[in-house]
N, C-alpha and C positions, 0 to 999 in steps of 0.2 A: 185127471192129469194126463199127458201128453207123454210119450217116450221120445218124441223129436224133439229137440231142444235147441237147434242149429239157428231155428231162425230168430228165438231169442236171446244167443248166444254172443251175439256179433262181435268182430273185434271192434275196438273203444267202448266199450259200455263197461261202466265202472264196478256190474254185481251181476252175476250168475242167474238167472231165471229158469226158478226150478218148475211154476206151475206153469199150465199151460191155456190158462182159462178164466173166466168169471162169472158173476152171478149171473148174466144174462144168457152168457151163454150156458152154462152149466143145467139153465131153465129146461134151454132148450135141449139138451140131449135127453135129460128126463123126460121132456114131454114126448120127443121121438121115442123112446124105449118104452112108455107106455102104452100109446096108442097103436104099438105093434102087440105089444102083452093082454088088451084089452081086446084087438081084433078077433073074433070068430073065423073059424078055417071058413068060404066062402064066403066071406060078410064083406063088404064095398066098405062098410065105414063099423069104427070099433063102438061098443056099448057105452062108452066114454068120447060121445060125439062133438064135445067140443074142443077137442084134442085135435082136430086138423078140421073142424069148422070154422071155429072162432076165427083163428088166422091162418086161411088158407095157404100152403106153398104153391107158389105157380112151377109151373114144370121147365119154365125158361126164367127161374128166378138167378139174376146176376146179382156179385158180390152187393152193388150198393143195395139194393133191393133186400137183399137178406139181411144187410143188415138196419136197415128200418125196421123190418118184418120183428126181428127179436128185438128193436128195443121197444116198438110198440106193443109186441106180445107181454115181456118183461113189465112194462108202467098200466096194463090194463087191470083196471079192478073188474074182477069178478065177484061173487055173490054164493062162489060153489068153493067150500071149507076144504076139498081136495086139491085145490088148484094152491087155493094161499099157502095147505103146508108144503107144494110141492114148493112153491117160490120161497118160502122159509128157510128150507132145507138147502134150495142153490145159496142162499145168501149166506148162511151159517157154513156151509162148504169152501165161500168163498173167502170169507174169514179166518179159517182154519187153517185154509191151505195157504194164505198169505204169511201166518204167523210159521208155519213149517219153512215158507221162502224165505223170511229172516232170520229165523234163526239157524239154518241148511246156511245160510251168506257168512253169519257169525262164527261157523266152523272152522272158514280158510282166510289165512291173514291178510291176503288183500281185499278182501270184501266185506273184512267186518265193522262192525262201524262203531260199536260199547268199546270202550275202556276196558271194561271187567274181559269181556272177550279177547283181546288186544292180548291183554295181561296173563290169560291163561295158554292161548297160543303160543306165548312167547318164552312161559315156563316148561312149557312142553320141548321147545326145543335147545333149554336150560341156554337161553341168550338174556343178556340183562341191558338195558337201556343203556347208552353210554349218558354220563355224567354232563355236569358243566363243564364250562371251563372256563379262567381266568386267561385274561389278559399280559401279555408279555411285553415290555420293551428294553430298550436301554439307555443310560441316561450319561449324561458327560458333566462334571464337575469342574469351576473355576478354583483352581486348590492357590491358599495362599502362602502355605506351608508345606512341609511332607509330614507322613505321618501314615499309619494305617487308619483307614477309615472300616471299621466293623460291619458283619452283613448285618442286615434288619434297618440298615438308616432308611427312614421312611422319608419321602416325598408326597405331594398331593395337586391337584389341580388348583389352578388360581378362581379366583371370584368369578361369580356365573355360575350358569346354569339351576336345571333344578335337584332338588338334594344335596342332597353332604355332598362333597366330594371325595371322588375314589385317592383310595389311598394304594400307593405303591411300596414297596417293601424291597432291597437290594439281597438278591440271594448269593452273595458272595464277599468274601474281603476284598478293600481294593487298595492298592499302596498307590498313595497320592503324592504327586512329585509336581510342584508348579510350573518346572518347563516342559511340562506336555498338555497342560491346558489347550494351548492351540498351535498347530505344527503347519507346515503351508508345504507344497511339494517345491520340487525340485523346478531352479528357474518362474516359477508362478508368475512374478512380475516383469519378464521379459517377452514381451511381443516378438512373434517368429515369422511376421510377416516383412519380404523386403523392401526395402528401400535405395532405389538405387540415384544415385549422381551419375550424368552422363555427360560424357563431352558434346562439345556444342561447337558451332563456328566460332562461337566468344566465351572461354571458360567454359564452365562444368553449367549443366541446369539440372534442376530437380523439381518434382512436384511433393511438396509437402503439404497430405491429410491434417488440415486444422483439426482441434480436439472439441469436443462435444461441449466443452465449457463455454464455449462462444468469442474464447479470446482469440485474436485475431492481428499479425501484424502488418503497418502501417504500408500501402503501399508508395514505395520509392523510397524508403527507409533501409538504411547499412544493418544488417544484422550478422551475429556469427553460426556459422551452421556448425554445431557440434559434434564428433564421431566419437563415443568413449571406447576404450579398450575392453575387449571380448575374453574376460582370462586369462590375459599373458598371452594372445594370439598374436595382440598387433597393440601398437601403443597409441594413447589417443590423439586424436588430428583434431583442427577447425579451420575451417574456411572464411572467411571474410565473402558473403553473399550480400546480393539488394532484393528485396522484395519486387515482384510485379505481379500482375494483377492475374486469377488464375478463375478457373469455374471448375463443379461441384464440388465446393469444399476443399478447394485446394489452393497454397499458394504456390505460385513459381517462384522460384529463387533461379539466382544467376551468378555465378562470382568464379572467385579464385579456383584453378587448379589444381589436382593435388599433386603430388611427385609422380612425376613420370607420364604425367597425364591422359591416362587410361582411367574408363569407366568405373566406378565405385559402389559395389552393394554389399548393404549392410542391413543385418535387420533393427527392425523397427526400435525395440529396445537403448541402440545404441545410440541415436540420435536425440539433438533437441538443437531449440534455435533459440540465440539469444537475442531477443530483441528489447525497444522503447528506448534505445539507447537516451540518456539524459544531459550527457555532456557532448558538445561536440566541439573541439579545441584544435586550433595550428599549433603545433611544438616550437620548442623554443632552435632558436637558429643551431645549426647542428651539421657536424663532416667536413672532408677533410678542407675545403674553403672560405672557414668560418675560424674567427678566431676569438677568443672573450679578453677583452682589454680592462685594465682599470677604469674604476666606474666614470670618472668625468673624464669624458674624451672633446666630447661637443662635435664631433663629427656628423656630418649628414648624409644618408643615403639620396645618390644619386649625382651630388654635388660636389663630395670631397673627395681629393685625393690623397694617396699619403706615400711616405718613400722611406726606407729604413736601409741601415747599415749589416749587409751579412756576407760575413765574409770578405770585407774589404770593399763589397760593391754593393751599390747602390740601387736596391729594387723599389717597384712603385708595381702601386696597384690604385684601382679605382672600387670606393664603396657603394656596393651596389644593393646591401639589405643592414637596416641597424634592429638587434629587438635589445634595448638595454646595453649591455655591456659586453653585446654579443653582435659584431661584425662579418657580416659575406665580405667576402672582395672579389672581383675579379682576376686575379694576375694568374700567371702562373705557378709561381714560385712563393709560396706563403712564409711570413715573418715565425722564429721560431719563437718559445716560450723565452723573456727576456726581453726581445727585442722594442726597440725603441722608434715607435711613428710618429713622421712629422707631417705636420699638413702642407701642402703645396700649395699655391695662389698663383691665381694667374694675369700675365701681363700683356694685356690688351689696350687700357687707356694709354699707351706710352707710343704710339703708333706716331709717325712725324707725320704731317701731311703733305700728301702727295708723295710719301714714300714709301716702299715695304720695307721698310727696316723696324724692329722691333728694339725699340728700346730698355735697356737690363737694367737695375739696381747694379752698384758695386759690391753691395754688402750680399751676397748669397749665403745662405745656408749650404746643408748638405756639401761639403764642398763645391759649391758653386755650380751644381749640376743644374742642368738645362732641358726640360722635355717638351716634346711636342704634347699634343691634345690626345695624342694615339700611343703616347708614354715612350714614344721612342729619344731615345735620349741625345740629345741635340748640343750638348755641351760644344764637342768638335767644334760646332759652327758659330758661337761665340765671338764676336769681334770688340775691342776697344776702341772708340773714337778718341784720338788724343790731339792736343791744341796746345799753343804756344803761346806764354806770358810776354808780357811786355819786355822782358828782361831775355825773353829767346827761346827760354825753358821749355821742353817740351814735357807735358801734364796729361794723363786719362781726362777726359772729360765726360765718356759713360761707355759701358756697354752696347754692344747690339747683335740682334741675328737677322737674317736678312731669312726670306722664303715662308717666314712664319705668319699666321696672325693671330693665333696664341701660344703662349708661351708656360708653361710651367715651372714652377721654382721654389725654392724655399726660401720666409724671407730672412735676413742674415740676423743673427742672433734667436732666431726663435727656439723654443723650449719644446721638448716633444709634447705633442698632444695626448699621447696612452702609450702605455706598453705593456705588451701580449703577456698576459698571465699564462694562459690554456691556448695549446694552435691545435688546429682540428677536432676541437671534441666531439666525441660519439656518445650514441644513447640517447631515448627519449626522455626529455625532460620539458614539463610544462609550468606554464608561468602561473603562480601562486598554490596556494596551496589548493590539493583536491583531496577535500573531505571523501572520506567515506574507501576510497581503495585500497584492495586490500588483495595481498599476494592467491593468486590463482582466480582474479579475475581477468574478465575478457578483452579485449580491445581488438580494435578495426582500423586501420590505415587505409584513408580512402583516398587514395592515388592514381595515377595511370590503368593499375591493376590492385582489386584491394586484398589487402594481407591482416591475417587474422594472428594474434599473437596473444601470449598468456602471460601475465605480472608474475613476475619471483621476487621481484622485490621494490618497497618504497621506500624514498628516502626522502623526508622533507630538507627543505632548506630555506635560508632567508631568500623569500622573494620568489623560490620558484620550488618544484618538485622532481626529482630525478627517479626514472621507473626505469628498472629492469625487466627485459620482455623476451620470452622464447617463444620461436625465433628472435633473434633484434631484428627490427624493422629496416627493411630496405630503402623508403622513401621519406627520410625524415622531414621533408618538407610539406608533405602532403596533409591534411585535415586527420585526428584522428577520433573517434566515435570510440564511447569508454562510458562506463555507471547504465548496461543493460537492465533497466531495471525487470523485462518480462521472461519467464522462460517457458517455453511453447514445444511438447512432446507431440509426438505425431499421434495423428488419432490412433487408441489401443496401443499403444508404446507401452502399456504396462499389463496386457493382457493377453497370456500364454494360452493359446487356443490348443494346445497339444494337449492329448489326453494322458491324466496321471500315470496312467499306465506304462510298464516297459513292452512296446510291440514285438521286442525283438525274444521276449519270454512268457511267450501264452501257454494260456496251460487250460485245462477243462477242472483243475482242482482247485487253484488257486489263483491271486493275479499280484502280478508282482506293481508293487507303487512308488514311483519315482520319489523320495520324498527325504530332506535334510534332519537326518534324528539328531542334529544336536550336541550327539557327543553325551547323550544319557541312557545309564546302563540302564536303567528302568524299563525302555522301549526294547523289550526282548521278547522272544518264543513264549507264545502262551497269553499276552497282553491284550486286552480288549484296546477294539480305534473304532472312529466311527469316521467317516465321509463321509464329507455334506457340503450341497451347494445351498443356491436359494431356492431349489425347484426339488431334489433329490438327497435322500441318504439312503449310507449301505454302512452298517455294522457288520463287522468280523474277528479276525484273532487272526495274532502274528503266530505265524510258522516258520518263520525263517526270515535273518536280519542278514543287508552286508552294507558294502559304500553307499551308503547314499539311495537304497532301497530297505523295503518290507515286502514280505511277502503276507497275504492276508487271504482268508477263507473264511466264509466258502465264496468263489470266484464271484468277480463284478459282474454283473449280467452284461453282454454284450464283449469280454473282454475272453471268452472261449477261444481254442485253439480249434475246436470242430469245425463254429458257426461265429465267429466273430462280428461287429455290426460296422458297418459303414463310420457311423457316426460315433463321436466322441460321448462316451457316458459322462463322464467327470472332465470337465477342462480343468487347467492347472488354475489359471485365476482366480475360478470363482470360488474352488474347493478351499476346503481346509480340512483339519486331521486333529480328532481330540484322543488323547490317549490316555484321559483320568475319568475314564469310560468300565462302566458295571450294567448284571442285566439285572431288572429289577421287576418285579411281578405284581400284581394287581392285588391284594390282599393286607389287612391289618392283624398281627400277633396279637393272638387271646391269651389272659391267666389261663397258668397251671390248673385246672378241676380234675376232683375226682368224679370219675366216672363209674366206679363200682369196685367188688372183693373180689379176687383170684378165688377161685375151689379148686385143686387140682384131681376130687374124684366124680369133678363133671366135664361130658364131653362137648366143644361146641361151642360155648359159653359167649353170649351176645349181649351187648351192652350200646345202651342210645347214648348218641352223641347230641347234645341240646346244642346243636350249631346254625346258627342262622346265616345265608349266605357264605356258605362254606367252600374256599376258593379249593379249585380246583390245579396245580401249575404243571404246564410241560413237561413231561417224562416220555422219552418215545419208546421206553425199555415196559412200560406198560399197556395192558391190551387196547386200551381205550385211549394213549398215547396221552394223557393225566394222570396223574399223581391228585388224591385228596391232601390234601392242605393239613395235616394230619401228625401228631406226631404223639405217642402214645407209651408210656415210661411206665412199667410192671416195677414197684419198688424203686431202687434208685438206676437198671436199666432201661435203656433204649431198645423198645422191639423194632423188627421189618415191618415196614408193609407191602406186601406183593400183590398182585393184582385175581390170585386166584389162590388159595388153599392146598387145591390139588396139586400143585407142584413143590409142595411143602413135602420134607422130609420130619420125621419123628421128633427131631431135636433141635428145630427152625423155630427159632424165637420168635414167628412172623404173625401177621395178623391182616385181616382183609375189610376195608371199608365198604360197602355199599348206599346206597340212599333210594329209596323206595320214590314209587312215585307220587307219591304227598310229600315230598322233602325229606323225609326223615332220613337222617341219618343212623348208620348201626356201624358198631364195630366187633367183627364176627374173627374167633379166635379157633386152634386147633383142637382135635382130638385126641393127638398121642402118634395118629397115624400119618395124617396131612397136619403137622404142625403141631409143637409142642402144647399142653393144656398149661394154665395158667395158675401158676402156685397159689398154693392157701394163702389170703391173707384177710387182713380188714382197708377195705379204703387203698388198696394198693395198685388200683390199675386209675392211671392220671394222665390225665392227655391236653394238649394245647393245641389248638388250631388256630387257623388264620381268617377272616373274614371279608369276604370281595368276591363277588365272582360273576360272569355274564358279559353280555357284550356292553354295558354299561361302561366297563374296562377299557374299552376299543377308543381311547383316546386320540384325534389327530398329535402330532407332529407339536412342538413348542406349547402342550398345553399344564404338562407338570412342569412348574417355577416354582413352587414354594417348598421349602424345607421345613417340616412340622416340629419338631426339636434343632432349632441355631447351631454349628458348630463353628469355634472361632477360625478352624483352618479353613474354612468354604466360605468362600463370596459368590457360590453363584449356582446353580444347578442349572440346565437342561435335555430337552427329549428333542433330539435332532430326528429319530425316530417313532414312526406314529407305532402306538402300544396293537396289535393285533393277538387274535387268536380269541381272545372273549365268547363265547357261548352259551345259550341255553343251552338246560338237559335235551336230550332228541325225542322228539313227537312221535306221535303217533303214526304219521304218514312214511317218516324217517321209518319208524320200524319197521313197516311193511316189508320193506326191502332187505335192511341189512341182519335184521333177523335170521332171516332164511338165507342169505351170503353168507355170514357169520357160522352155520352150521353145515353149508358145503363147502366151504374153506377148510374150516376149522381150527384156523388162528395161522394156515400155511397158504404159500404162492406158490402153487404147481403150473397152474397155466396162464397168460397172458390176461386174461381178465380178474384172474384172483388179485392183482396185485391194486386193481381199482378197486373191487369189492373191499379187501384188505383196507386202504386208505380211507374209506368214508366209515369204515367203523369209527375211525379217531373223534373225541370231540370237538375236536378247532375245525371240521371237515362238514362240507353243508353235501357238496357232491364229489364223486372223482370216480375217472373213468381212466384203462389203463388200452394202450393197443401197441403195436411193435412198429419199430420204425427201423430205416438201415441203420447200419450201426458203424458205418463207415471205416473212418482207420482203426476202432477199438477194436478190442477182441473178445468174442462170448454174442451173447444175442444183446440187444439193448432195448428198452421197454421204457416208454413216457407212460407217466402219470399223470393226467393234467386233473387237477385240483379247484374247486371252489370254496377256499377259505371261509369262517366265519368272519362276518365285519367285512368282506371283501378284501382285508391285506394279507398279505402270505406271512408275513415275520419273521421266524426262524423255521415256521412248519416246514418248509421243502428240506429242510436238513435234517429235521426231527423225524420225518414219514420215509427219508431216505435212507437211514440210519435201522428204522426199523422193521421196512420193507428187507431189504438187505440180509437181516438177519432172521425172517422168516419166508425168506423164499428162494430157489433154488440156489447152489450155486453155480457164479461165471455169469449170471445174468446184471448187467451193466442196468443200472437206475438212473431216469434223469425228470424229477418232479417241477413239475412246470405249473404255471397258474392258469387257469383260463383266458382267455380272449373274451374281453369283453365288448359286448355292441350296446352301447347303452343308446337305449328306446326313446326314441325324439319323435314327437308327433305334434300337427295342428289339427285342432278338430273344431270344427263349427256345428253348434248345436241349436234346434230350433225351439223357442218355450214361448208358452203361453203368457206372457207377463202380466196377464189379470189374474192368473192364477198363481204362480208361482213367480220368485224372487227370481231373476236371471245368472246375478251373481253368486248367488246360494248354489243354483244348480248347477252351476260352474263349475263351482268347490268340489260339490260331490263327485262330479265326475273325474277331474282331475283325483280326488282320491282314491277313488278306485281302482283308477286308471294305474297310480301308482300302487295299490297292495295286490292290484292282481298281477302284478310284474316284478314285483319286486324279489331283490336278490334271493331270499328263502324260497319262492315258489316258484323260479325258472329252474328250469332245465335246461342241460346242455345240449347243442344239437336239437333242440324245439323250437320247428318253425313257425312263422310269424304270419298270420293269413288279415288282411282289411277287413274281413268278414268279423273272423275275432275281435279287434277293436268297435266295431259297431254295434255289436252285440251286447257288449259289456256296456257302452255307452247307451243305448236304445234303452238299455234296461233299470237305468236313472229314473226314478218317478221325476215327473215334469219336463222330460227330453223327449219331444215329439216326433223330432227325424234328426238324422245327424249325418254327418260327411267327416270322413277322416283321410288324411295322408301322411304315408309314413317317409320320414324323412330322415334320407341314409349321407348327407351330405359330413357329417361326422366321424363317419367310417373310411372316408375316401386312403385314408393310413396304413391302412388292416388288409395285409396279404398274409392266404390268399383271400378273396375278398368274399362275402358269403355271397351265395345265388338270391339273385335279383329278379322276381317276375315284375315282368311290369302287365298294365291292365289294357283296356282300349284304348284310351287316352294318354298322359305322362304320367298319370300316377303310378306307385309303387300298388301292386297287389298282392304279393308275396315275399316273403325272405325267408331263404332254406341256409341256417348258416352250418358252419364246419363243424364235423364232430367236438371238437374244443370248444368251439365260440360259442356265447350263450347272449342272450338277446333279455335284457332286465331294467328294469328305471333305477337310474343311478341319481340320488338326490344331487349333485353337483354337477353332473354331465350332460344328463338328460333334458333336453328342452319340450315341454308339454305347452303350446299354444292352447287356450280353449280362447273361442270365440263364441257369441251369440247373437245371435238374432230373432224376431219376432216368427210366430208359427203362421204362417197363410199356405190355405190350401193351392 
């Protein structure tokens, strides 16, 4: 054997080399050592001459040379019984001394490779394997009652998969109140994006984002543009708009003014357009030169005229619009309510010939009044023609007016035509009835300028309908557009892009959430909520309630006062807030068993616990940061269980689980000195556990639905949050490491790395590494943990390893437990096979499997980089993979700052990735894209 050891030493070599030689060679120094012992003082060649005959050394023998030299010496048969036992003897040496090399490796714990080794190492340095561990989540209840709901109500997965399904267990009371089932934040359905109206050379324009619905209004069509009121800020408005034609998704509107006529922005929220309007109607005649007469007038527009008595004189007008019983006139001066119209006729055929003189009736109405065609009143001019009887008499013989050549008149005796019920009426009123309108709808006056106006009130009547409208309408004669049947919010009009959060109260402990409680006492200090979109949840507990917030811990990620994010974690919209929310654990309550008799004059006293899958749940107050599942009644009390003996006092009722590494569970009790002994009895130490445990637990997100006992107050169960924390017990490889941590710690955080070491003791902990970062405005030093969970999700661990770190390491030193950064491993790889031999697709599979267990989350490491070398190795080394090409493919990470080191090779490919001490580079079954390709093998 060798004293040099250095050069089988090297760093990366996974075992110590302790010999320094073998049978071949060993041959050979024997046979050099002989044939010197053999040698005669003067003798050229020793008495034993075929010791440097048989296979000469040349005097210029180089390495290759020597070593043919001994393996030919080594494989030559001789015929001389001295020579075989010497090569006996090398070979039996070399045996030996190999069995001294493994088991010299077996002695130090990273080099041993038995179990039973492993296991006495590891008593030696009295560390004990950490445990399982179950699964943690929390679950939110549809309550349709109140009432308390008891801890232990069990939950389970729905149909699928393979196995039973895990059973989950509520380890808490929870007081169920049906108005906290679903809670929405503050504003959630109000759009904060604006929307402005702007003046234009003609009225206001605006571009209104159509909605994703696809509906769409009519171009050239009246619609009303709606403003609602913002809280008592301002009161609601509408505008009377027309549709025109707009591009990407937008239409232009155009229309009415608002007071004062300056610009208008509003957000998105408050708006909406009413269009498809269904009716579109002229009103009925209406203002102050309109008058409504009894119904049979017989009057004609255009053609009649009429003249009435007011005030002793005689006005005239001409009708210029009839709708019914409702008359325009031209005049000036309008007949009042009462008043009595006669119709005029005019006198034209009475013309003499060849004269202008206009011949009159005797008999006139109206007092015999007289107008021109222009209603000017013509009476003055009036003449009698009078003639002389046979007898001398002088006699009228008719009337005349000279200058005219029509005449106006009434004829004598006639009866008035109508008289004025209503003079000027106002208000919109349309003719027949209109189905369907009804107070606080819309209407459009499409006039010169269009006015948008809102019904307070209908009033049928015979024949026609009379509306009440704020504003009243300006333009009663104009068309008006009424029965909108469409209503059209602007795109996101109900979608609050702002984050739940209050920005103006960040904190590093907790985050305060904008959000409407209701007005129930229920949602107070201490209450589990959980927040959830369709992408994200974050369970925590109320700390503090006021108007119209919560505050809630431990803090939303991204909502820090340190390091806040750009981006919105939680928008208002899509979140919601359940607060009939418990945490519940992975495990099923077993019968009451006895487990064995107290003797109180033995010390020690251990007793098997026959528990199969024995959950392990969350405790950070213990070493291994689990709690066994465990609960163990001496008589009719309830003992401790603490996670160590030795910190038991004389009179500690306590008791310590362990589980060996075949499963077995034990439950190991005191001596008098560390922990009370356990009273005489029969049959009086009884213990109940729970049964669940591993990452089988590690359920995604919405996968416990079902409630295994019905309760009438619940209609509903769900896991807005995926269950994490689930664990095997830790391996052998695990050991290696935290073994020997474990013992230079010694359960304390003195220096910046204790406080990683410390961490991956826990069983929900695969790796964790700790290093110092500035610590900015805090005060003390501050120290990241960054953490590679079991299952890959963090859960409640970063508050559980926070909690415990904290209290076993220095103090003043600021903790802040982080997750890892993950690069999940995306590769295309093209492989070549022989397909007379081997199945192409078969060898596909295997490689892709490999490809994934040798990367997978359990056997990466943090801060291990990533060589093309690597990947072809593992691939080359597929029975039926003849040559292969891989590229690693970082287009996934483009998100991840800061970003890890990227070599690249001769060409584009990727040849290396050195990522950041946090970032860990793993096949992630969901993220990870593995191409295999194949093709045929030609040389």
């Amino acid at each position: 054997m060798s004293g040099d050891f250095t050069r089988w030493n090297r760093a990366g070599l996974r075992r110590f080399r302790y010999v320094g030689g073998n049978a071949v060679t060993f041959l050979e120094t024997l046979r050099a050592h002989l044939a010197e012992g053999y040698r005669a003082p003067g003798e050229a060649l020793p008495r034993w001459s075929d010791l440097v005959t048989r296979n000469p050394v040349a005097a210029d023998e180089d390495p290759a040379e020597r070593e043919a030299r001994l393996l030919a010496q080594y494989a030559d048969i001789r015929r001389d019984h001295g020579w075989e036992i010497l090569r006996a003897f090398a070979r039996s040496t070399h045996v030996l001394t190999e069995h001294i090399d493994a088991y010299a490796n077996e002695t130090f714990i990273r080099t041993a490779t038995q179990w039973d080794s492993v296991r006495h190492l590891i008593k030696l340095l009295d560390a004990r394997p950490a445990p399982p561990a179950s699964a943690r989540t929390v679950l939110a209840f549809d309550a349709s009652e109140a009432g308390k709901l008891a801890k232990g109500f069990q939950v389970k997965a729905g149909p699928g998969g393979d196995g039973p399904p895990p059973v989950f267990e509520t380890i808490a009371d929870l007081d169920l109140d049906p108005a906290l089932n679903v809670l929405r934040p503050t504003d959630w359905n109000r759009g904060q994006e604006d929307f402005a109206y702007s003046a234009a050379a003609s009225g206001h324009v605006a571009s209104f984002p159509l909605p994703d619905s696809g509906m769409a209004p009519v171009v050239g069509e009246i619609a009303v543009l709606e403003i609602a009121a913002a809280d008592g800020v301002s009161a609601p408005s509408a505008f009377g708009v027309q549709v025109n034609p707009g591009i990407g998704g937008m239409a232009m509107l155009q229309g009415q003014s608002p007071a004062g006529g300056g610009d208008l922005t509003v957000k998105r929220w408050r708006v909406a357009l009413h269009a498809g309007a269904r009716l579109v109607q002229t009103p009925r005649l209406a203002g102050p030169d309109v008058v409504i007469l009894t119904p049979e007038h017989n009057l004609a527009a255009g053609r009649s005229t009429v003249t009435w008595l007011a005030g002793g004189t005689w006005r005239t007008a001409r009708v210029m619009e009839i709708d019914g019983d409702r008359v325009r006139l031209d005049g000036g001066l309008m007949p009042g309510v009462g008043a009595d119209l006669y119709a005029m006729v005019e006198a034209r055929s009475q013309v003499l010939p060849g004269s202008e003189t206009l011949v009159l009736p005797f008999e006139r109405g109206a007092s015999g009044r007289v107008w021109s065609v222009a209603l000017v009143d013509k009476t003055a001019d009036v003449r009698t023609k009078s003639s002389n009887d046979a007898l001398g008499n002088s006699f009228p013989e008719y009337d005349f007016v000279t200058g005219l050549a029509t005449a106006l008149y009434v004829p004598g005796g006639s009866d008035p035509v109508a008289r004025v019920e209503v003079a000027a009426p106002s208000g919109l009123v349309l003719g027949g009835a209109v189905e369907g309108l009804r107070q606080g709808d819309w209407i459009v006056s499409a006039g010169s300028q269009l006015q948008a106006v809102r019904v307070t009130a209908v009033t049928e009547r015979e024949g026609d309908t009379a509306i009440d409208t704020v504003p009243e309408i300006t333009d009663l004669q104009a068309p008006v557009h009424l029965h909108f049947a469409d209503v059209l919010r602007p795109l996101d009009h109900d979608r609050n892009r702002s984050s739940v959060h209050d920005a103006t109260a960040l904190s590093d402990r907790v985050t305060r959430v904008l959000v409407d409680v209701g007005g129930s006492a229920r949602l107070a200090r201490g209450r589990q909520v959980i927040l959830e979109d369709p992408e994200r949840s974050h369970a925590g507990e109320i700390t503090a309630t006021g108007p119209g917030w919560i505050e809630i811990a431990p803090v939303i990620p991204g909502t820090e006062l340190t390091d806040p994010l750009d981006v919105t974690p939680f928008e208002r919209w899509s979140t919601t807030l359940s607060a009939n929310v418990v945490t519940a654990d992975h495990g099923e309550t077993q019968d009451l068993k006895i487990i064995g008799s107290g003797d109180a004059t033995a010390s020690n006293q251990v007793f098997e616990i026959k528990a199969q899958e024995l959950s392990f749940t969350t405790d950070p107050l213990m070493p291994a940061g689990v709690r066994a599942g465990v609960e163990i009644f001496v008589g009719a009390r309830r003992w401790r269980q603490v996670g160590n003996l030795r910190d038991s006092g004389p009179t500690d009722a306590d008791y310590e689980v362990r589980v060996a590494e075949d499963g077995t569970v034990t439950a190991h009790f005191g001596d008098g000195r560390h922990g009370r002994r356990l009273p005489t009895g029969t049959d009086n130490v009884r213990a109940t556990w729970r049964k669940g445990v591993g990452s089988v637990g590690n359920l995604p997100r919405s996968t416990l639905r079902k409630i295994v006992q019905p309760d009438p107050r619940l209609s509903a169960v769900r896991q807005p949050v995926a269950a994490a924390g689930g664990a095997e017990a830790e391996g052998v490889e695990s050991l290696r490491d935290n073994a020997a941590a474990g013992l230079l710690t010694l359960g304390r955080a003195v220096s910046v790395s204790d406080f990683g070491k410390l961490a991956a003791q826990n069983a929900q902990v695969l790796q964790a590494m700790s290093y110092r970062v500035a610590p900015g405005t805090a005060r003390g030093e501050l120290v990241e943990v960054v953490v590679v969970p079991a299952g890959g999700r963090m859960g409640t661990l970063g508050e559980d390893l926070t909690q415990f770190l904290a209290g076993n390491g220095l103090p003043g030193v600021n903790l802040r437990v982080v997750p890892y950064v993950a690069l999940p491993l995306s590769l295309s790889v093209r492989i070549e096979v022989r397909s007379a031999a081997y199945d192409p697709d078969e060898v596909a599979e295997v490689v892709r499997v490999k490809i994934s267990e040798a990367y997978a989350l359990e056997r990466a490491q943090l801060g291990a980089p990533l060589f093309r070398s690597q990947i072809l190795h593992l691939v080359e080394g597929v029975e039926g993979v003849e040559n292969a090409r891989a590229d690693i493919l970082t287009a996934g990470w483009a998100g991840i700052t800061p970003a890890p080191g990227i070599g690249l090779g001769t060409g584009s490919g990727v040849r290396s990735v050195r990522p950041r001490p946090n970032q860990m580079i793993h096949h992630d079954p969901d993220l990870s894209q593995l191409t295999i390709s194949t093709q045929e093998f030609t040389l």
